[in-house]
C-alpha positions in Angstrom: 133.7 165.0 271.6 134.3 161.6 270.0 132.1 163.2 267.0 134.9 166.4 266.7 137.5 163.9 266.6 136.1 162.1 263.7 135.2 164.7 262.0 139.3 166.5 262.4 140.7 163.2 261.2 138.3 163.0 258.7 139.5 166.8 256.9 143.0 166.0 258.2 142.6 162.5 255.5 141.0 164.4 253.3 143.7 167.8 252.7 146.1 164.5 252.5 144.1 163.0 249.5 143.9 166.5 248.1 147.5 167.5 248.8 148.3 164.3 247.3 145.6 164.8 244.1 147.5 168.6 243.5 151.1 167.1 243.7 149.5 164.3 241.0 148.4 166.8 239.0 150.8 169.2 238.8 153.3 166.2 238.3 151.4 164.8 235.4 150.9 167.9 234.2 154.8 169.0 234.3 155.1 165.7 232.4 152.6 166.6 229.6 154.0 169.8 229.3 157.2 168.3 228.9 156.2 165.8 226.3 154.4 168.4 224.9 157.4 170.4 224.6 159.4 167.7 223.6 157.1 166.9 220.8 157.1 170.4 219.1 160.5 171.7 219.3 162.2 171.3 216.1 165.6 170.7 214.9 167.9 173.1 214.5 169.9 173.3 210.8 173.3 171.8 210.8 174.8 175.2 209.6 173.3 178.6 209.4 174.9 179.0 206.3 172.1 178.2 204.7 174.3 176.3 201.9 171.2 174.0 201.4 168.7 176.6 200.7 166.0 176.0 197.7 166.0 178.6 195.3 162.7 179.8 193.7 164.2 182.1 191.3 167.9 182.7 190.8 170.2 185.7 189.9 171.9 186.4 186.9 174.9 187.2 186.6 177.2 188.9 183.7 180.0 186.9 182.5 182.6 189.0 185.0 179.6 189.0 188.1 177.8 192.1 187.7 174.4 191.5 188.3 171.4 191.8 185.6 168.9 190.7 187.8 167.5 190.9 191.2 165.4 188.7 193.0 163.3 188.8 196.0 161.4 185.7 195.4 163.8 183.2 197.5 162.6 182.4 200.9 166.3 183.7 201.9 168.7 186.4 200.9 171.1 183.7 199.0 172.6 186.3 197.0 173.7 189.3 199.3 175.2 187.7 202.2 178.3 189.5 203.9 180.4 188.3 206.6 180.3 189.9 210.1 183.3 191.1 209.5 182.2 193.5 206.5 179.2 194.6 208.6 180.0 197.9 210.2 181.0 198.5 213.7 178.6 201.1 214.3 175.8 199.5 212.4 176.3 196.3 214.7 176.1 197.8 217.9 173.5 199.9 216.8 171.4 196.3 216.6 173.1 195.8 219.9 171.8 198.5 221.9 168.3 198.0 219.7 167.5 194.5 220.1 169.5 192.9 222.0 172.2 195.2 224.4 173.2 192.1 226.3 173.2 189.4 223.5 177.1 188.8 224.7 175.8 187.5 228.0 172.9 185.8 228.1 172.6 181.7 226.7 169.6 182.7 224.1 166.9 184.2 226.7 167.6 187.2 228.3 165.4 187.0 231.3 166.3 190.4 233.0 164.5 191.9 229.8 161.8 189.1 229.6 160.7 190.5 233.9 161.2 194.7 232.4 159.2 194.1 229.6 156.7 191.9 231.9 156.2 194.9 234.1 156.1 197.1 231.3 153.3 195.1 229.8 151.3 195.2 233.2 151.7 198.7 234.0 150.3 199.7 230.0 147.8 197.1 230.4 148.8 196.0 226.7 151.6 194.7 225.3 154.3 197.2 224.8 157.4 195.7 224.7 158.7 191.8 223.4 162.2 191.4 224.7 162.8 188.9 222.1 166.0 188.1 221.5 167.9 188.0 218.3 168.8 184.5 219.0 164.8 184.1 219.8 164.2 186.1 216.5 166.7 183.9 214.6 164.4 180.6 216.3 161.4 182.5 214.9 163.3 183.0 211.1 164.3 179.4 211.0 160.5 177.8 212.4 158.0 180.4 211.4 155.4 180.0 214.2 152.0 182.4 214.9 152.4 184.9 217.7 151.1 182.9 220.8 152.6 182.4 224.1 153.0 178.4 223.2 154.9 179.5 220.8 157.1 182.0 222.5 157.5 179.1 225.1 159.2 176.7 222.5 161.4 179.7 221.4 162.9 179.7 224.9 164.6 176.2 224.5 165.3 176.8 220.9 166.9 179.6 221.4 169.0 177.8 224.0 169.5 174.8 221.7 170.4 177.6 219.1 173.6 179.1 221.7 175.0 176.2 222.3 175.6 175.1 218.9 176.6 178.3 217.7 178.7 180.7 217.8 177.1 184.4 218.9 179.2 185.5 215.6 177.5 183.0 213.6 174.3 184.2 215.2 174.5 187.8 214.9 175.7 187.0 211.3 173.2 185.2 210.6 170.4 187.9 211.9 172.0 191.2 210.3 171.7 188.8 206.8 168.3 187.8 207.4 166.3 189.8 209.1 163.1 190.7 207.3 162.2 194.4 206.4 159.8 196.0 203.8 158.7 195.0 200.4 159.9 191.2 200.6 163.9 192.7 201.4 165.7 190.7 203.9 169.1 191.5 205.3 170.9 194.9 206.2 172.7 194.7 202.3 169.2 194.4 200.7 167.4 197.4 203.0 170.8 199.9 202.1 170.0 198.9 198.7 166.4 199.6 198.4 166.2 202.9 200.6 169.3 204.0 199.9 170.9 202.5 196.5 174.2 201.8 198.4 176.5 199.9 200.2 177.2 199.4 203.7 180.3 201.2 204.4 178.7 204.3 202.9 176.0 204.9 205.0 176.3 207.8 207.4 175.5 207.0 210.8 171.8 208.1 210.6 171.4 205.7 207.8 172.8 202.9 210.0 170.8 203.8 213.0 167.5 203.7 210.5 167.6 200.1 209.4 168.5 198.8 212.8 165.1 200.8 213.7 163.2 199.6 210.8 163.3 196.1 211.5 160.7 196.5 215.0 157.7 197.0 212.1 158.8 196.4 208.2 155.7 196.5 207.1 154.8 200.1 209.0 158.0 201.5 209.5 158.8 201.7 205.5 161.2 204.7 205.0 160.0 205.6 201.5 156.9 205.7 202.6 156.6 208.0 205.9 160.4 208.7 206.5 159.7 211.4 209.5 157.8 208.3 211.4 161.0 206.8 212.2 162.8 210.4 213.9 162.4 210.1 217.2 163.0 206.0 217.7 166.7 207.1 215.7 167.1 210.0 217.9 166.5 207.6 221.0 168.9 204.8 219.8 171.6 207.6 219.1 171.5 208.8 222.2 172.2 205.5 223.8 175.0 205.1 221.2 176.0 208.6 222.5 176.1 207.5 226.0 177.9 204.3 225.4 180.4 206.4 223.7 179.4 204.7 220.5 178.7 208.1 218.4 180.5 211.3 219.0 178.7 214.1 219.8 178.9 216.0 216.5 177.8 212.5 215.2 174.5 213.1 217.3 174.6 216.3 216.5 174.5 215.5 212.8 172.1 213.1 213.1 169.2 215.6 214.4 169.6 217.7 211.3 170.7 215.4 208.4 167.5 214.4 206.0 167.2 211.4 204.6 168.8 211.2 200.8 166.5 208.3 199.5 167.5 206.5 196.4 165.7 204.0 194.3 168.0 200.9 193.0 169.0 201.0 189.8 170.7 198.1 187.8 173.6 198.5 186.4 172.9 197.8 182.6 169.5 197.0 181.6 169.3 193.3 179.9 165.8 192.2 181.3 165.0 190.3 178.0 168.2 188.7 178.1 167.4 187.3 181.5 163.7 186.4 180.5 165.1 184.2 178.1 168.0 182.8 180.5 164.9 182.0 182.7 162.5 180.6 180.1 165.2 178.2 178.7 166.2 176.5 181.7 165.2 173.3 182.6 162.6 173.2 185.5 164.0 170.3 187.6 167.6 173.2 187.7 167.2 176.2 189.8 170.3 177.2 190.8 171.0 180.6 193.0 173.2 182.2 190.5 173.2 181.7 186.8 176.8 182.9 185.4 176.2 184.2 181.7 178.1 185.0 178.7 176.6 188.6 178.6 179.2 191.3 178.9 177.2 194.1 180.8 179.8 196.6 179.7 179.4 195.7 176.3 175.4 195.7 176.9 175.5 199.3 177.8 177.6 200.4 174.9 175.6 198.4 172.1 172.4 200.0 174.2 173.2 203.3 173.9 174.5 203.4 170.8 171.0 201.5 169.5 169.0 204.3 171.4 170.8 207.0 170.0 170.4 205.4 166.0 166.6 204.7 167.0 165.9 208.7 168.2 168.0 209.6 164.8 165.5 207.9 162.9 162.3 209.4 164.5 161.2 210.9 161.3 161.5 207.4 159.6 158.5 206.5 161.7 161.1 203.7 163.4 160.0 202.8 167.1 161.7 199.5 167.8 165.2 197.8 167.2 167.1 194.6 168.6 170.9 194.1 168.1 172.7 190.9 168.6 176.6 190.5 169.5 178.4 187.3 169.8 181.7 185.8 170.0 181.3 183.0 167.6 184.7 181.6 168.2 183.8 181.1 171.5 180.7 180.9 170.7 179.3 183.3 173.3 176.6 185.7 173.1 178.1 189.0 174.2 175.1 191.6 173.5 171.3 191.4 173.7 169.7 194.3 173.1 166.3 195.8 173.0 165.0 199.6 172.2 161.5 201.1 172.1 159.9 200.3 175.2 158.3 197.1 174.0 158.1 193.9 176.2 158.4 192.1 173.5 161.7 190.6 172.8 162.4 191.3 169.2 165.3 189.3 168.8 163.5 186.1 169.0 160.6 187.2 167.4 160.0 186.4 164.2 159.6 189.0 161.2 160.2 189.0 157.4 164.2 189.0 156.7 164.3 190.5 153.3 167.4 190.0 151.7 169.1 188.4 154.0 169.0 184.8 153.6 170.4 185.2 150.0 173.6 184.0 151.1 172.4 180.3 151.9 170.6 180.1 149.3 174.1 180.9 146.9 175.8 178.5 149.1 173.1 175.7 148.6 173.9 176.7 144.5 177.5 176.2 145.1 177.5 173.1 146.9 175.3 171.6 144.1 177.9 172.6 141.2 177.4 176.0 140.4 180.6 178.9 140.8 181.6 182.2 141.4 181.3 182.6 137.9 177.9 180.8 137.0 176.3 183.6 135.3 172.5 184.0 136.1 170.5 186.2 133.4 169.2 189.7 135.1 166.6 190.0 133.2 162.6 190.5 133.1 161.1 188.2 135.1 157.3 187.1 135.6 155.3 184.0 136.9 151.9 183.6 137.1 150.2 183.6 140.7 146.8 182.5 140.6 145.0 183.8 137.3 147.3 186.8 137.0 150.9 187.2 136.5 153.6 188.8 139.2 156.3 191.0 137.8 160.1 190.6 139.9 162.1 193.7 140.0 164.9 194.6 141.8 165.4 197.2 144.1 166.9 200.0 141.9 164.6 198.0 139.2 167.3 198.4 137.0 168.3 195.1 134.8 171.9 194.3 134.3 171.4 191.2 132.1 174.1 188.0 132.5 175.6 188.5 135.6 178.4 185.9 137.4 177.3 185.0 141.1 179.8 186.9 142.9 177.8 190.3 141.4 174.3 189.2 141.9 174.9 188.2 145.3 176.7 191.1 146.4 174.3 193.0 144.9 171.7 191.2 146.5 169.7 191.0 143.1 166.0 189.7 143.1 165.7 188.3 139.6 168.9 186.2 139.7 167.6 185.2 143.2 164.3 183.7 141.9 166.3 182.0 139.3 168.7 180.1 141.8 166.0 179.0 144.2 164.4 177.6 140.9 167.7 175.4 140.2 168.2 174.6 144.1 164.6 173.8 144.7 162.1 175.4 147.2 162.2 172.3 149.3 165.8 171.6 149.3 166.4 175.4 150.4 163.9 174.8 153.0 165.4 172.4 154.2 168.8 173.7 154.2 167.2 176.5 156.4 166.4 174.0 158.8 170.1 172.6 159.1 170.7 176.1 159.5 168.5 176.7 163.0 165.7 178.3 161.2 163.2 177.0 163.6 160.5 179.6 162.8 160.2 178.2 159.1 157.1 176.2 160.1 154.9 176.1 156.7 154.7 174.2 153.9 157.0 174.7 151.3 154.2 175.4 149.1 153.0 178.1 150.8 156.5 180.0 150.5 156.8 179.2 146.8 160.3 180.9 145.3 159.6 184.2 147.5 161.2 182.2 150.7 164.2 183.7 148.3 163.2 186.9 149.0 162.3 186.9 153.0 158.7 186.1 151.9 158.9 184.0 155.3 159.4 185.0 158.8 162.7 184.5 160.9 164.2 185.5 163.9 167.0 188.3 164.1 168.3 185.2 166.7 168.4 182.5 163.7 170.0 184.8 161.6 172.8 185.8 163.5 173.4 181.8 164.3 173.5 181.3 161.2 175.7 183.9 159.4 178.0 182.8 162.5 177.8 179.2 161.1 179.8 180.6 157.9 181.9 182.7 159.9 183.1 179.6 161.7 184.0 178.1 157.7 180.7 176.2 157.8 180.0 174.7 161.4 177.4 175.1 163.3 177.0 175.6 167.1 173.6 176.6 168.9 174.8 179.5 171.2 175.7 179.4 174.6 174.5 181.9 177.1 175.5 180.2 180.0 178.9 178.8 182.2 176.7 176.6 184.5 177.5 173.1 184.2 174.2 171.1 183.2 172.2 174.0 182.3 173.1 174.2 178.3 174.7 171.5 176.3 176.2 172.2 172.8 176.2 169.8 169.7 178.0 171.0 166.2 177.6 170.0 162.9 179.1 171.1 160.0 176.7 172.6 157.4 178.9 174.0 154.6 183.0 172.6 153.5 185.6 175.2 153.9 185.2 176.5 150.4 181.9 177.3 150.3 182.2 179.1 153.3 185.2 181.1 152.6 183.4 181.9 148.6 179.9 183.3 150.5 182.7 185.2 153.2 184.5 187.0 150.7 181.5 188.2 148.6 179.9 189.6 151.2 182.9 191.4 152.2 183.9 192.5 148.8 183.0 196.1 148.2 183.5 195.9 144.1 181.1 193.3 144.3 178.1 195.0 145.7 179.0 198.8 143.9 176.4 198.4 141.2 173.6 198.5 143.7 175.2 200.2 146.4 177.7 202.8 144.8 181.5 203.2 145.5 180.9 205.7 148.4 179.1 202.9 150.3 178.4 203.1 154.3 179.6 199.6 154.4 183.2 200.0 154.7 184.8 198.5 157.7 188.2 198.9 159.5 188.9 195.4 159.3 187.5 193.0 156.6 183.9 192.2 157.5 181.2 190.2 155.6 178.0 192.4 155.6 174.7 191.9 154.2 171.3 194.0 154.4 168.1 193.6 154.2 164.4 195.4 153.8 160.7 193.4 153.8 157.8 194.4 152.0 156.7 198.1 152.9 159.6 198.4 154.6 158.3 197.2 157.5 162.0 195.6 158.6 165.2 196.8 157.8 168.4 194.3 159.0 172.1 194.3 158.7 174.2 191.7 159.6 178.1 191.0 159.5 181.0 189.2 161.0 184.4 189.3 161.0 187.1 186.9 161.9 185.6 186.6 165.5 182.3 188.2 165.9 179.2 188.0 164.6 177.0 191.0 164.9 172.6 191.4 163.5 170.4 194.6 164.1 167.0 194.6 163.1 165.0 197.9 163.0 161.1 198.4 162.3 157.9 198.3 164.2 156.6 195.6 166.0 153.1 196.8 165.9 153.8 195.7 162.3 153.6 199.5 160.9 155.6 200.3 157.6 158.5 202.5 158.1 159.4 206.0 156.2 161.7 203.9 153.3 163.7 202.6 156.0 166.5 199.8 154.4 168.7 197.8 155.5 171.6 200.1 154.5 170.2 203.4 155.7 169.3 201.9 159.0 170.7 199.4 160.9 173.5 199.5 159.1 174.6 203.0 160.4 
């Protein structure tokens, strides 16, 4: 009997110990936990405006906001965020009733859907249903986790953190702007956009109801892609909407039978080698979310479709490429940059053979050193020996007109009197010039342009060019363009290259029709409305073809040719770009 007793007291001491081991355990374990908990959760942003964002790759803007280009890069949508109060009634409670029908009640967790979707789970013996909140989906936006239940477990106080320092407006806000779908979109503005090439307040109802669908699986539930998979969850959702007297009935009714009108998004103007070169010239260490421009995208259409239409009109030329420049060069603003052909290659700022079109510095160089309107240069018969043989300079009509003042022979744009003014100006002194002038492509010796860099015999950008006919549109001063507002992105520095008289004398010559008639006849294409300096030009083969001008505030330079380097049918200056 003793020996029962014993052994009683004995187990009675011993469930103690254990009792007093599993409340130990449990306790430290609740403590670990806690730490554990403690230790992971992270802190919350102090806004959810997302005002502090780094941007991988901004937008660009034209100079009155219309976009010319579009970026998915950025971790966030920075650049089409719209209040709550623009989003849609119906295409907010259709997120409502699709993610989260009692988001107005609960503190961040909604536990009545947590126990469904529990039971759901257990009874398909696989997980069918998440019950995530959007706050909880917001937690998961902010700190990206991997799917475990850890992880769901430190969403639960997050999302509780989340509530009670926002406002469910901020957070729904927030989640309609962010929310992730297909192809690297994020937001409801972005998916309307890429399925549907519109904005909000014209969707139909079916539209809404799709992207609050689309968001369960972006990456399967892509609308372009298979746009029937999606039916029945939109049929579903507007039936609750139905019953919640949310969507009339004809608005159901509608919905059944209305197909999908898919749209891919269009820009509105194209100006893609513009923005390469906005992008290219920035400074690394600046990336801001918007880049405002001096581009004028209505402008950028006209000038494109006008350069397409020239370019098909010259087919039989054997003409497959052209670039046109426009800018404001009292403003100094660069209002056009245009491309045609097809080509990724920018040919405005790549480099081809200018013909006659640098004549005009050169005549201004002559000036500056003494010579006049009136110094007559000697049209005649010219020939200098290149290597052991001798090469003959002809103009282009190869006519000769013998002592001619400067005024004709650069309005003429005459080779011979040319060759005979770099010869009292100097190859290297003209090079140089070129160089004050922004000709940055001029990169050889001056041997090895010899007193063809008269001629074009060197290569130049239709960029350079325009800068620096704009330099004697501005009576001689020079000003790198701006293509940008944004403060700390471009600065500007001016010199002045040429006085006010040699400007003004190199200005009217080039706008003087008498002066160029020899050449170019009295019936000549390049009359003008208002009085315009204009000059052409044609390179070897006629492989380029140029035309540039400017009046008393613009500055405008189209280059035509091939940039596979193929000649052209006898395409010039005047017969091309010109037109």
């Amino acid at each position: 009997m003793e020996t029962l007793r014993s052994l009683i007291n004995f187990i009675k001491k011993q469930q103690r110990h254990l009792g007093t081991l599993a409340f130990l355990s449990v306790l430290s374990g609740s403590l670990l936990l806690f730490f554990l908990t403690h230790l992971n959760l992270r802190p919350l942003p102090p806004t959810l405006a997302l005002t502090h964002a780094d941007a991988r790759k901004p937008q660009v803007l034209d100079r009155h906001g219309t976009p010319l280009s579009i970026t998915f890069q950025n971790t966030w949508n920075l650049h089409h965020i719209v209040p709550l109060h623009d989003i849609p009634t119906l295409l907010q409670h259709a997120f409502l009733l699709a993610e989260d029908q009692r988001f107005y009640q609960h503190g961040g967790v909604d536990w009545r859907a947590r126990a469904h979707a529990l039971w759901q789970n257990l009874r398909a013996l696989r997980i069918v249903r998440g019950a995530s909140t959007i706050s909880e989906q917001v937690v998961r936006m902010l700190h990206p986790r991997p799917r475990t239940l850890w992880a769901r477990w430190l969403e639960t106080f997050e999302a509780a953190q989340l509530e009670r320092r926002f406002h469910k407006t901020d957070i729904l806000a927030f989640y309609l702007n962010q929310v992730p779908y297909a192809r690297q979109r994020r937001g409801v503005v972005q998916a309307a956009r890429i399925y549907f090439d519109r904005d909000l307040e014209t969707l139909s109802p079916k539209e809404m109801l799709a992207l609050a669908v689309l968001v369960r699986a972006p990456s399967r539930l892509d609308l372009t892609r298979h746009p029937q998979s999606i039916e029945p969850a939109i049929q579903r959702l507007g039936n609750r909407l139905r019953n919640a007297s949310l969507l009339t009935a004809s608005e159901y009714r509608r919905l059944l039978n209305e197909p999908f009108q898919l749209q891919s998004p269009t820009l509105p103007v194209q100006a893609s080698h513009f923005v390469r070169h906005i992008t290219a010239s920035r400074p690394t260490h600046l990336t801001p979310r918007i880049v405002h421009t001096t581009l004028d995208a209505a402008l950028q259409a006209r000038a494109q479709a006008l350069l397409d239409r020239r370019l098909k009109d010259l087919e039989a030329q054997h003409v497959t490429h052209a670039a046109l420049l426009i800018v404001d060069h009292q403003r100094n603003d660069i209002l056009a940059w245009v491309n045609t052909g097809g080509s990724a290659i920018d040919a405005v700022i790549t480099p081809r053979q200018p013909g006659s079109t640098l004549k005009p510095f050169l005549y201004a160089l002559a000036v500056q050193k003494g010579w006049t309107a009136a110094t007559l240069i000697d049209d005649a018969p010219l020939a200098q020996a290149v290597g052991v043989g001798l090469h003959h300079y002809h103009n282009y009509s190869r006519t000769h007109y013998g002592p001619l003042r400067l005024r004709e022979a650069l309005g003429n744009s005459l080779n011979i009197p040319a060759i005979r003014t770099i010869a009292f100006v100097g190859v290297q002194p003209f090079l140089t010039h070129l160089y004050q002038l922004g000709f940055q492509s001029l990169t050889q010796h001056p041997n090895h342009y010899g007193d063809g860099l008269a001629l074009g015999n060197g290569e130049v950008t239709l960029y350079e060019l325009v800068q620096a006919y704009a330099t004697l549109a501005r009576h001689g001063v020079f000003r790198p363009f701006r293509t940008t507002f944004t403060p700390g992105i471009q600065a500007t520095s001016e010199r002045r290259i040429y006085n006010l008289e040699v400007s003004t004398l190199i200005a009217h010559i080039l706008s003087d029709s008498q002066a160029r008639q020899r050449e170019f006849g009295r019936g000549t294409l390049l009359h003008f409305p208002v009085q315009t300096a204009v000059k052409t030009g044609t390179s070897t083969d006629y492989r380029d073809a140029w035309a540039i001008g400017f009046s008393h505030r613009h500055t405008v330079g189209v280059w035509m040719g091939n940039l596979t380097q193929r000649p052209t049918r006898g395409l010039t200056g005047s017969t091309g770009p010109a037109l």
